[in-house]
LONUZA-642124 format. One line per field, with one value per atom (N, C-alpha, C): atom name; residue number from 1; x, y, z negated. Coordinates in Angstrom, 1 decimal, always signed. Example, Ala and Ser with C-alpha at 12.3 -4.5 7.8 and 13.67 -1.06 7.14 Angstrom:
site	[N; CA; C; N; CA; C] .
pos	[1; 1; 1; 2; 2; 2] .
xx	[+13.2; +12.3; +13.2; +12.8; +13.7; +12.9] .
yy	[-5.7; -4.5; -3.3; -2.2; -1.1; +0.0] .
zz	[-7.8; -7.8; -7.8; -7.1; -7.1; -7.9] .
This chain:
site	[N; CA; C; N; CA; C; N; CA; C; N; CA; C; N; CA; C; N; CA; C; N; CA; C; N; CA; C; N; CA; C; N; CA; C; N; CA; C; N; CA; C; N; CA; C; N; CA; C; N; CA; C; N; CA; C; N; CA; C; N; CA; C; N; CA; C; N; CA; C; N; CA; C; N; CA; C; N; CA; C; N; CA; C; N; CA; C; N; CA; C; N; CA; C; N; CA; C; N; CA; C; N; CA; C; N; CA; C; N; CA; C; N; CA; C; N; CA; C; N; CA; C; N; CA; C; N; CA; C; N; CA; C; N; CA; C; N; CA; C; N; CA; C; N; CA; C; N; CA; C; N; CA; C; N; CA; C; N; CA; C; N; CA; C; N; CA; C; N; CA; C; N; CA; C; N; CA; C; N; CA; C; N; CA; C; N; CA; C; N; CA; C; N; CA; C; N; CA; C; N; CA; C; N; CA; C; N; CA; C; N; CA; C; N; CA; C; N; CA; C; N; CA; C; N; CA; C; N; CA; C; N; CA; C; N; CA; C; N; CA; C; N; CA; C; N; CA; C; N; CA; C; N; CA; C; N; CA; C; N; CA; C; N; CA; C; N; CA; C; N; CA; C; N; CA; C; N; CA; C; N; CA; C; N; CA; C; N; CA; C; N; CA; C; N; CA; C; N; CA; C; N; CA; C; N; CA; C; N; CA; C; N; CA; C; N; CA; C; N; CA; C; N; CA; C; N; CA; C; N; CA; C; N; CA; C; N; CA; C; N; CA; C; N; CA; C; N; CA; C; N; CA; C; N; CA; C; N; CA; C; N; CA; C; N; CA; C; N; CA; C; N; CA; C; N; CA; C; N; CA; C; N; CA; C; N; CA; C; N; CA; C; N; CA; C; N; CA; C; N; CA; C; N; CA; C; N; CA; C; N; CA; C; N; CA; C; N; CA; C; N; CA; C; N; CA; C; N; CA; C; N; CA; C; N; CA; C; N; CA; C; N; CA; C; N; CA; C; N; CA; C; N; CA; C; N; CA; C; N; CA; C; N; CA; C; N; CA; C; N; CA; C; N; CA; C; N; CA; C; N; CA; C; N; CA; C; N; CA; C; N; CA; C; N; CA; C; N; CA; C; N; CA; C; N; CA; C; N; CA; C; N; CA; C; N; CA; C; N; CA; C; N; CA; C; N; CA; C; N; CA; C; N; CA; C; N; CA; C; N; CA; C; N; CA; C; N; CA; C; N; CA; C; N; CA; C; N; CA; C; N; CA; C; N; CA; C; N; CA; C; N; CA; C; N; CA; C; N; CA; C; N; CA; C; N; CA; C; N; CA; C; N; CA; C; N; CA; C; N; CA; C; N; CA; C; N; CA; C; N; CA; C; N; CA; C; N; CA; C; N; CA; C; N; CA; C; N; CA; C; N; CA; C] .
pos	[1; 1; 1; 2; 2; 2; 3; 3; 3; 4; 4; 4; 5; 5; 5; 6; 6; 6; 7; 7; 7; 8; 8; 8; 9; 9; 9; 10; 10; 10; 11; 11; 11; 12; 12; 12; 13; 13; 13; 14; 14; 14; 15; 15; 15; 16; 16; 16; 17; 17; 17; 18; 18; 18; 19; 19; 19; 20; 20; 20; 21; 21; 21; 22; 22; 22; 23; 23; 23; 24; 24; 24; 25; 25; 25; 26; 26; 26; 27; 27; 27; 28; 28; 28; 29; 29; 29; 30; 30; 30; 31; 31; 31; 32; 32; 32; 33; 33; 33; 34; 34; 34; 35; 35; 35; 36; 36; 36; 37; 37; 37; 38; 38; 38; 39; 39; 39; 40; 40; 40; 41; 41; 41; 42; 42; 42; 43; 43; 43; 44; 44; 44; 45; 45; 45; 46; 46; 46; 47; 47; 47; 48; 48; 48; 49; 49; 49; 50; 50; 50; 51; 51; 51; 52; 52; 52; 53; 53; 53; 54; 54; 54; 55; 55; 55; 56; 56; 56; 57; 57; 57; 58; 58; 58; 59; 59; 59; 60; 60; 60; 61; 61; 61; 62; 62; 62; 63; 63; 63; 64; 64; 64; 65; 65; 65; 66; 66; 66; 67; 67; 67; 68; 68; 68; 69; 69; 69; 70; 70; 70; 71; 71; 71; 72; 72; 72; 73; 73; 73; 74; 74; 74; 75; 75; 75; 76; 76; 76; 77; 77; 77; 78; 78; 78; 79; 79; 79; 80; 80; 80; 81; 81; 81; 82; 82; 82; 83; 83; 83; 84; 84; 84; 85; 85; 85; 86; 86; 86; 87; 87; 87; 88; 88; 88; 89; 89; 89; 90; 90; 90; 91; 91; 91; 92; 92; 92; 93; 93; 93; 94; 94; 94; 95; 95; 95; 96; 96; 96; 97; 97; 97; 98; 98; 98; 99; 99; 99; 100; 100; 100; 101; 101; 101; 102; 102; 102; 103; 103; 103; 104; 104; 104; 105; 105; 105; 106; 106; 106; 107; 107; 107; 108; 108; 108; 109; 109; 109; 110; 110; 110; 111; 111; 111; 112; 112; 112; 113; 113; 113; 114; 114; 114; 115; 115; 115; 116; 116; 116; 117; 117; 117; 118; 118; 118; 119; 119; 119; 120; 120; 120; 121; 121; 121; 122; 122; 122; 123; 123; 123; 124; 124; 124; 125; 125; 125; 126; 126; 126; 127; 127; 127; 128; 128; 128; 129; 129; 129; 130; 130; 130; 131; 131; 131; 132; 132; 132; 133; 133; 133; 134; 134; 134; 135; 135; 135; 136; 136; 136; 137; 137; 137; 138; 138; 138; 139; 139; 139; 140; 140; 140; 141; 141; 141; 142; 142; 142; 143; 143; 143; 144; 144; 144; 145; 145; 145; 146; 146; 146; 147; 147; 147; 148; 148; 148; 149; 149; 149; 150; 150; 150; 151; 151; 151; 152; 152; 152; 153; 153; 153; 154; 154; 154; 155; 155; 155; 156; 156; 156; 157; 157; 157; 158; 158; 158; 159; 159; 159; 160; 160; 160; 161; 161; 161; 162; 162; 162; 163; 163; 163; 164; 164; 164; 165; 165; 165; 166; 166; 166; 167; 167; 167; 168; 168; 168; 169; 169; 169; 170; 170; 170; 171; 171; 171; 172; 172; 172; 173; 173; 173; 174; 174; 174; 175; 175; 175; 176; 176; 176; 177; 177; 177; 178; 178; 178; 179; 179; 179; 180; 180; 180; 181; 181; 181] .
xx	[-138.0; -138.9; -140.3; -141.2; -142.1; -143.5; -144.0; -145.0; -146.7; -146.9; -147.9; -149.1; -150.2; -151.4; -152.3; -153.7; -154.1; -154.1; -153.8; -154.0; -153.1; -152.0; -150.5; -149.7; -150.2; -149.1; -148.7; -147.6; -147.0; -147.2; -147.1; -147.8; -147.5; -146.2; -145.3; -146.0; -147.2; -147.9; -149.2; -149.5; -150.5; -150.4; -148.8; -149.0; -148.9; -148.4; -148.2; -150.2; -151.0; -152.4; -152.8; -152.6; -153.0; -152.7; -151.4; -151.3; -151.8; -152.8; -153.2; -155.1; -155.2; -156.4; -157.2; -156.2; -157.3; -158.0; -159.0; -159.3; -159.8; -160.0; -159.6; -158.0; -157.2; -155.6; -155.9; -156.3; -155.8; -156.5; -158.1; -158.6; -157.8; -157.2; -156.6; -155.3; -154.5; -153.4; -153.4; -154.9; -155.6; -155.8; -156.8; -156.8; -155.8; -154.8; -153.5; -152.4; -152.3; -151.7; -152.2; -153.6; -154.5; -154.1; -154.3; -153.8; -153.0; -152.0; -150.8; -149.9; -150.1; -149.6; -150.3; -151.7; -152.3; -151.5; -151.3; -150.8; -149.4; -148.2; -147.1; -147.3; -148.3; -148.4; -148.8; -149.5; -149.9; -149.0; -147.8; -147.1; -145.8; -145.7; -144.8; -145.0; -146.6; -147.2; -148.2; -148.0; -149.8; -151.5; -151.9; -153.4; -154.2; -155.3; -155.7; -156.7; -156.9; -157.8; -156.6; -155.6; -154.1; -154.0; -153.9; -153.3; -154.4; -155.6; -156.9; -156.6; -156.1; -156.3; -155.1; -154.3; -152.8; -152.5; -153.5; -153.7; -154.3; -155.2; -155.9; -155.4; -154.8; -153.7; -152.7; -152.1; -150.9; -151.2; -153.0; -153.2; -153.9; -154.2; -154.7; -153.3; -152.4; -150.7; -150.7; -150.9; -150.4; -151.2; -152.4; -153.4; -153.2; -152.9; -152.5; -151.0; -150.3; -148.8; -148.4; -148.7; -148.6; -147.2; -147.9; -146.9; -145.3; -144.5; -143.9; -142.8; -143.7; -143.1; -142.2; -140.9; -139.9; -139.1; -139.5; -139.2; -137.8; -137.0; -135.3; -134.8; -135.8; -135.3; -135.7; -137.1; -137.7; -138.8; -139.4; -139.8; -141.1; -142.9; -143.8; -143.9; -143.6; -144.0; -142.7; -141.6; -140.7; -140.9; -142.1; -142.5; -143.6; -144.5; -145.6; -145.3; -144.6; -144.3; -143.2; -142.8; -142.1; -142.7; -143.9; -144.6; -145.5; -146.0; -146.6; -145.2; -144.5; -143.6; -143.1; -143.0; -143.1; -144.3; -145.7; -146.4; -146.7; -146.2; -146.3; -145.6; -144.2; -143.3; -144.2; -144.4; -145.5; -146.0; -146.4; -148.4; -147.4; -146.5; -146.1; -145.5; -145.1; -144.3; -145.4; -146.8; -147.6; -148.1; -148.0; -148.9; -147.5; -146.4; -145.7; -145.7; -146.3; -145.7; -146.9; -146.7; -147.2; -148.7; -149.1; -150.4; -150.6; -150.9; -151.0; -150.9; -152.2; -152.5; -151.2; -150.0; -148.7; -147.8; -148.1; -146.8; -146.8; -145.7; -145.5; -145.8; -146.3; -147.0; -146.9; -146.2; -146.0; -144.6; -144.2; -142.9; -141.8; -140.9; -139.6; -138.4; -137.5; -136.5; -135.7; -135.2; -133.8; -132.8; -132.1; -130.8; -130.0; -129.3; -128.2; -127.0; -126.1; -125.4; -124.4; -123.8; -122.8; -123.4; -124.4; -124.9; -125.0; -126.1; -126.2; -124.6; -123.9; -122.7; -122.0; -122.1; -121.6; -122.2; -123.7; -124.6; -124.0; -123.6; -123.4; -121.9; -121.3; -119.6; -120.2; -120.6; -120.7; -121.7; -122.9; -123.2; -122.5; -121.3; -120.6; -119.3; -118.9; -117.8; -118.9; -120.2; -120.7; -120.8; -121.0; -121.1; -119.8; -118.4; -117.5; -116.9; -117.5; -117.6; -117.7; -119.4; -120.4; -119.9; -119.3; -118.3; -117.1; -116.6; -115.5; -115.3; -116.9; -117.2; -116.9; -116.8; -116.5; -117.7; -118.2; -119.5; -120.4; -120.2; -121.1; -121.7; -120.9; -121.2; -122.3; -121.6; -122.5; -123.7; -124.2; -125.2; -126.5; -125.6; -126.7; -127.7; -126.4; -126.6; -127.5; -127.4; -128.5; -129.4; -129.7; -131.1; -132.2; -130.6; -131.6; -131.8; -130.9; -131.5; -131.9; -131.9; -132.7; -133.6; -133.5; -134.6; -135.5; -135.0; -136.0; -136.5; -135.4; -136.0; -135.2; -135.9; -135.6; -134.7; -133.8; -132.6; -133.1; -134.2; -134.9; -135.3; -135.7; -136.5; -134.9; -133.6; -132.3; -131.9; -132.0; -131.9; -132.7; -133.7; -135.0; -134.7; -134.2; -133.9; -132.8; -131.6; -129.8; -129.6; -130.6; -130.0; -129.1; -128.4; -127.8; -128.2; -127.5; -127.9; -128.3; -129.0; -129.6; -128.3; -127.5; -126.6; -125.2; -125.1; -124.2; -124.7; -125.9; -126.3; -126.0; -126.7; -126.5; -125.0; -124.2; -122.3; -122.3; -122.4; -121.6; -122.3; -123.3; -124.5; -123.7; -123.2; -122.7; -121.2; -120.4; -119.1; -118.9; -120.1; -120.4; -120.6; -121.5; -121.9; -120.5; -119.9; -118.8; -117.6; -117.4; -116.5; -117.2; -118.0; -118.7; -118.9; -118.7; -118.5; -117.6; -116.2; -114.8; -114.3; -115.2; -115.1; -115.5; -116.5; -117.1; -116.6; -115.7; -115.1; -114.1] .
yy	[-38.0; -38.4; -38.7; -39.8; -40.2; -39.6; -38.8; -38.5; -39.7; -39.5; -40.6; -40.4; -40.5; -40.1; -40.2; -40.5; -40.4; -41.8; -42.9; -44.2; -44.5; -43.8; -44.3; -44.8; -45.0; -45.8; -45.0; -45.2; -44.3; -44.2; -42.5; -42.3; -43.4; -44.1; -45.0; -46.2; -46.3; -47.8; -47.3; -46.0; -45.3; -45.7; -45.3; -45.5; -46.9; -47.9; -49.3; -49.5; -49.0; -49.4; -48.7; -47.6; -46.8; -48.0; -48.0; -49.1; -50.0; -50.8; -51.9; -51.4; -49.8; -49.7; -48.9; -48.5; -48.5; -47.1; -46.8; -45.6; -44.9; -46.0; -45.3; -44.8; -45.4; -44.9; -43.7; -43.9; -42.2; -41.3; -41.5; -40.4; -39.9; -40.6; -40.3; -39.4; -39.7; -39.2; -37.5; -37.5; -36.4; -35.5; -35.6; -35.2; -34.3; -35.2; -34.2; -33.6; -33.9; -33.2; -32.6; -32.5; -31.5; -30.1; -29.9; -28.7; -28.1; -29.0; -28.4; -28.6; -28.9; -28.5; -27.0; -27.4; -26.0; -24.5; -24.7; -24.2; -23.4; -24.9; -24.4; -23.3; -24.2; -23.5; -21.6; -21.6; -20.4; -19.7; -20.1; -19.0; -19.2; -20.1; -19.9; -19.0; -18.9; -17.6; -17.7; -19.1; -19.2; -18.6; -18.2; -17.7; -18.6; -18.6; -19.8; -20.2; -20.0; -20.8; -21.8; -21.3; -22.1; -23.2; -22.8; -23.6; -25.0; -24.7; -25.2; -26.4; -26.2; -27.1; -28.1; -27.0; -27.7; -28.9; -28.5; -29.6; -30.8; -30.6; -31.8; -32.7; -31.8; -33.1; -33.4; -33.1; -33.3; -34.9; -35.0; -35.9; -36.8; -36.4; -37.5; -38.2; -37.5; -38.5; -39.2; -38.8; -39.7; -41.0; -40.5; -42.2; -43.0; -42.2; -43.0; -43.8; -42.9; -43.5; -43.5; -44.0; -44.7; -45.5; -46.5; -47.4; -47.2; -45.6; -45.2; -44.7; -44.1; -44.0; -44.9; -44.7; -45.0; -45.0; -45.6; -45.1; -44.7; -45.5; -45.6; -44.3; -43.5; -41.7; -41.0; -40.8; -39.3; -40.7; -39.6; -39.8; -39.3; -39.9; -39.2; -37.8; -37.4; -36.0; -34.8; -35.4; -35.1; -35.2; -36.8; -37.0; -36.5; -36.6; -35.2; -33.9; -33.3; -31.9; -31.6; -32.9; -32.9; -32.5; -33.9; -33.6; -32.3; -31.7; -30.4; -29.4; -29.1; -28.5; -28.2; -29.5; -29.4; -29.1; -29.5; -29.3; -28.0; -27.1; -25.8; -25.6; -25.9; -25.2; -25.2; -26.5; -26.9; -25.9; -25.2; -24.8; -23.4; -22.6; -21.6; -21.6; -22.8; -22.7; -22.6; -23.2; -23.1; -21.7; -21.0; -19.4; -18.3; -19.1; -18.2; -18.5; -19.6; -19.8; -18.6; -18.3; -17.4; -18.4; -17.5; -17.5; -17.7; -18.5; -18.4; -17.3; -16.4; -14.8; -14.2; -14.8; -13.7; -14.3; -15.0; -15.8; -15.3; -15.1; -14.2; -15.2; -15.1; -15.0; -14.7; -15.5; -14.7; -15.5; -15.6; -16.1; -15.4; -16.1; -15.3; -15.3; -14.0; -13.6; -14.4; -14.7; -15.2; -15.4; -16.2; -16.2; -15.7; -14.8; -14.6; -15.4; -15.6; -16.2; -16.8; -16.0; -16.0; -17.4; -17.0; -17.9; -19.2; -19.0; -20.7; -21.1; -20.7; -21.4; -21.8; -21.3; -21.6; -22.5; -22.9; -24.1; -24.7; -25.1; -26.3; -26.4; -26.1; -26.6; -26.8; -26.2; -26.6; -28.3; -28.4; -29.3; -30.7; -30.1; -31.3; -31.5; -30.5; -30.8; -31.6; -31.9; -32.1; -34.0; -33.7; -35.5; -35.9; -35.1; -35.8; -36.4; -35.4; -35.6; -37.1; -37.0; -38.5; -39.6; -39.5; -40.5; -41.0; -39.8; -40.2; -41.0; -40.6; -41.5; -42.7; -43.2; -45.1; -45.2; -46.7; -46.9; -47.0; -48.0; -47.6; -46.2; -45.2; -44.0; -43.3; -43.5; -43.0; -43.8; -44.9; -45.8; -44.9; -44.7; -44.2; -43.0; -42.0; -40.7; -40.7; -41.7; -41.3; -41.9; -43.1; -43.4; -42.1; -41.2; -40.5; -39.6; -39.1; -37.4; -37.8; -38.9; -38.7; -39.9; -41.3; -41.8; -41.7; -40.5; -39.5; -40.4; -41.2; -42.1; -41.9; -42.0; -41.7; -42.3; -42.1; -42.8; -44.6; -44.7; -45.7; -46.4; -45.8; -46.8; -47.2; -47.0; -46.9; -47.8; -47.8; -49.3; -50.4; -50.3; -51.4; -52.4; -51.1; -52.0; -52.8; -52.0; -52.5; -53.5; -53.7; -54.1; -53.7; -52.9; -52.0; -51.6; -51.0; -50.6; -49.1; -48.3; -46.9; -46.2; -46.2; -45.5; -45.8; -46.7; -46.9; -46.0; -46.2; -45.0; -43.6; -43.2; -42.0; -41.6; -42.3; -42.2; -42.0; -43.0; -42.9; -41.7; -41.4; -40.4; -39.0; -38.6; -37.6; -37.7; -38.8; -38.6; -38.2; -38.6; -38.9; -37.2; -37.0; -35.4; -34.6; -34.9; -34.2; -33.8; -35.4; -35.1; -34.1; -34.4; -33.7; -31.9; -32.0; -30.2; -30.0; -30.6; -30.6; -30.2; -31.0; -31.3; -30.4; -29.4; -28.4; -27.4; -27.2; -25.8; -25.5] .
zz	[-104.8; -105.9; -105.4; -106.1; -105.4; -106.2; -106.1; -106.3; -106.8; -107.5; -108.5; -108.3; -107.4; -107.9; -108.7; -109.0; -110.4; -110.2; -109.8; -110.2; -110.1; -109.8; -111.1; -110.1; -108.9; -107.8; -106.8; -106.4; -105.5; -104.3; -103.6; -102.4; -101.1; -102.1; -101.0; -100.3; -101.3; -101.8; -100.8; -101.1; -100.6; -98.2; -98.2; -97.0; -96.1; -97.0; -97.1; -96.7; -97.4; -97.3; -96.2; -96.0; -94.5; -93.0; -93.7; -92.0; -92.1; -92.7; -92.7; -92.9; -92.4; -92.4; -93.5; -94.6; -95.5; -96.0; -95.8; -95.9; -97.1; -98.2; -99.8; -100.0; -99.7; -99.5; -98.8; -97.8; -96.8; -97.6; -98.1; -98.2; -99.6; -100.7; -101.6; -101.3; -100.5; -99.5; -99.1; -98.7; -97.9; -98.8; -99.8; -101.0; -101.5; -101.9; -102.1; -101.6; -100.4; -99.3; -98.6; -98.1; -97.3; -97.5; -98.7; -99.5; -99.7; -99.7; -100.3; -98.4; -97.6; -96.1; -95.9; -95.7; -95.8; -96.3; -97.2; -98.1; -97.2; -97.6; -96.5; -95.4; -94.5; -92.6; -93.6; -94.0; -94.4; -94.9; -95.7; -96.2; -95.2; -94.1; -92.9; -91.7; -92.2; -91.3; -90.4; -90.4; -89.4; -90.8; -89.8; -90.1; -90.5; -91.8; -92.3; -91.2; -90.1; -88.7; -88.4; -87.8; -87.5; -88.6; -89.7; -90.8; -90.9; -90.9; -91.0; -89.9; -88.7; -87.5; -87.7; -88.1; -88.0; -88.7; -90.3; -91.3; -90.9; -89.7; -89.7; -88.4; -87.8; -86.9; -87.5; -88.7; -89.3; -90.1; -90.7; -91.3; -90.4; -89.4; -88.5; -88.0; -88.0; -87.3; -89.0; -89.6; -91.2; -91.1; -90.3; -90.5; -89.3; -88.2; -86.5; -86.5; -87.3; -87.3; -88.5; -89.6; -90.6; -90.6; -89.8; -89.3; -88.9; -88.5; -88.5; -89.5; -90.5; -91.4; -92.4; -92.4; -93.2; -94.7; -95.6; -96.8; -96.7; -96.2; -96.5; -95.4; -95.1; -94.3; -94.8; -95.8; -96.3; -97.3; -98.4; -99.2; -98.1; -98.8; -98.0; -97.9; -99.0; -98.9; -97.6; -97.7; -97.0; -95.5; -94.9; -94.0; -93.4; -94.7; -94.3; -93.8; -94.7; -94.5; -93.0; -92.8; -91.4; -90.1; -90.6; -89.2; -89.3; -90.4; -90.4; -89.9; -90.2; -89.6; -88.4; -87.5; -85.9; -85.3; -86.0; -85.6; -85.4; -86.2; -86.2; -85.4; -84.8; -84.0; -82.8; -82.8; -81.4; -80.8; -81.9; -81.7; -81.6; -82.0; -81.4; -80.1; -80.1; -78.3; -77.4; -77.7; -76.9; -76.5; -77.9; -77.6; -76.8; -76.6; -76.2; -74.6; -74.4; -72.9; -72.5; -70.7; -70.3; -69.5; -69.4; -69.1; -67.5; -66.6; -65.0; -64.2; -64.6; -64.1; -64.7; -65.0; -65.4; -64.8; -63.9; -63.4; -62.4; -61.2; -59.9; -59.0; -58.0; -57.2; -55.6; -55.0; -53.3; -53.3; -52.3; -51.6; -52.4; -52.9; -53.8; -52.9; -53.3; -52.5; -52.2; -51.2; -50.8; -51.6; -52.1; -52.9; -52.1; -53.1; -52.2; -51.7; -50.9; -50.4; -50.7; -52.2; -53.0; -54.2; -54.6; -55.2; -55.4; -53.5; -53.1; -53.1; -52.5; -52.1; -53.6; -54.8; -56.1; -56.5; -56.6; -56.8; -56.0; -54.8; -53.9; -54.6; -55.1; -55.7; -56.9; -58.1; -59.3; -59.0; -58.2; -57.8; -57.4; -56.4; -56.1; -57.0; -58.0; -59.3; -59.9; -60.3; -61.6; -60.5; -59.3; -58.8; -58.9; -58.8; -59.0; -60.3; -61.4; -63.0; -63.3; -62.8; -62.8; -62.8; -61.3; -60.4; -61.4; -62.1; -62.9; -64.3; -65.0; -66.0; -66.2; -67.1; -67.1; -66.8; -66.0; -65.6; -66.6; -67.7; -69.2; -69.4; -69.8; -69.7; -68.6; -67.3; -66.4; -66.2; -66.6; -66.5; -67.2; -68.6; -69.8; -69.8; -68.6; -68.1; -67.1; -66.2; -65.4; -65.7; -66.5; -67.2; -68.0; -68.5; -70.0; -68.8; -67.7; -66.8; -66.0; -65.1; -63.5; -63.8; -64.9; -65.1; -66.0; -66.8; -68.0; -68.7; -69.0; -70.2; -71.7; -72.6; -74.3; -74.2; -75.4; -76.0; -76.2; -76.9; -77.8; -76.0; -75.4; -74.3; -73.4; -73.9; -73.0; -73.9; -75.1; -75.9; -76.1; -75.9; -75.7; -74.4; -73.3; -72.0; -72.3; -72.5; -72.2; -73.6; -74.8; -75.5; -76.7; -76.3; -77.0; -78.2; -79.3; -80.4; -80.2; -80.5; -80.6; -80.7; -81.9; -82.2; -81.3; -80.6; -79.2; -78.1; -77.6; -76.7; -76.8; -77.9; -78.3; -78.7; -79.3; -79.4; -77.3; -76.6; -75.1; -74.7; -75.0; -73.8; -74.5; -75.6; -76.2; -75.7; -75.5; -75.0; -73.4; -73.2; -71.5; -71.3; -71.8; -72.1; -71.9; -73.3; -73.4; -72.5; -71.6; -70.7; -69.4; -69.2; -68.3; -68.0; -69.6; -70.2; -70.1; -70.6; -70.2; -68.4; -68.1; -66.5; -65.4; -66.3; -65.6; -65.4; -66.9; -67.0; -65.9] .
């Protein structure tokens, strides 16, 4: 459902003007969602300093990437509250990583022998896996893991449709799981 502000037009119309610049739209936008994200982050549990920050990168991506947004996936408010949502995940993964002064420090132990020698077979089962793929498959795989490229930048290149990639890179996946056991 699309949400109306006081001038009667919908937030949909609101983001149609943002991408073209306009900052009576945004600040309208802001207005009513500032608040009510706020709002969210705070009873998800961030502290109103957290919530405070979180709000205003959530609405700075609403005015930077405007342009991304999709009517025919989420309504705005569905898209707002999205990106406030990961943002928050974000912003916890950050406070959980460890801190440098907690990280060890000095030459680490030897593996044991048993080990290394199990890495070097699961290693060379997972190149014989690879090898075994249909080449399509294996093409996709080592674009998305040893050329660490997105799904979207594996279809931009090959042509391909998004949802072809992602179908072979998941079957490719699959046998590979199969293949390991």
């Amino acid at each position: 459902m699309k949400t109306k502000p006081d001038g009667g037009c919908p937030w949909i119309d609101h983001v149609a003007r943002i991408r073209a610049g306009d900052q009576v739209a945004f600040g309208a936008l802001f207005r009513h969602f500032a608040p009510r994200v706020k709002g969210f982050l705070v009873k998800s549990g961030a502290d109103a300093a957290q919530a405070e920050e979180i709000t205003q990168e959530v609405m700075a991506t609403v005015w930077h990437k405007a342009h991304l947004f999709d009517p025919a996936r989420a309504s705005v408010a569905t898209w707002i509250f999205t990106v406030a949502r990961n943002r928050r995940i974000d912003m916890l993964r950050r406070q959980r990583r460890p801190e440098p002064e907690d990280l060890p420090w000095g030459p680490e132990a030897e593996p044991d022998q048993a080990e290394v020698m199990g890495l070097q077979q699961e290693s060379a089962q997972l190149r014989t896996a690879l090898q075994d793929l249909p080449e399509t498959q294996r093409e996709l795989i080592e674009r998305a893991y040893f050329g660490d490229m997105s799904h979207r930048e594996i279809a931009a290149q090959t042509g391909l449709p998004l949802g072809t990639i992602k179908s072979r890179i998941r079957l490719a996946l699959d046998r590979l799981r199969h293949a390991m056991k």
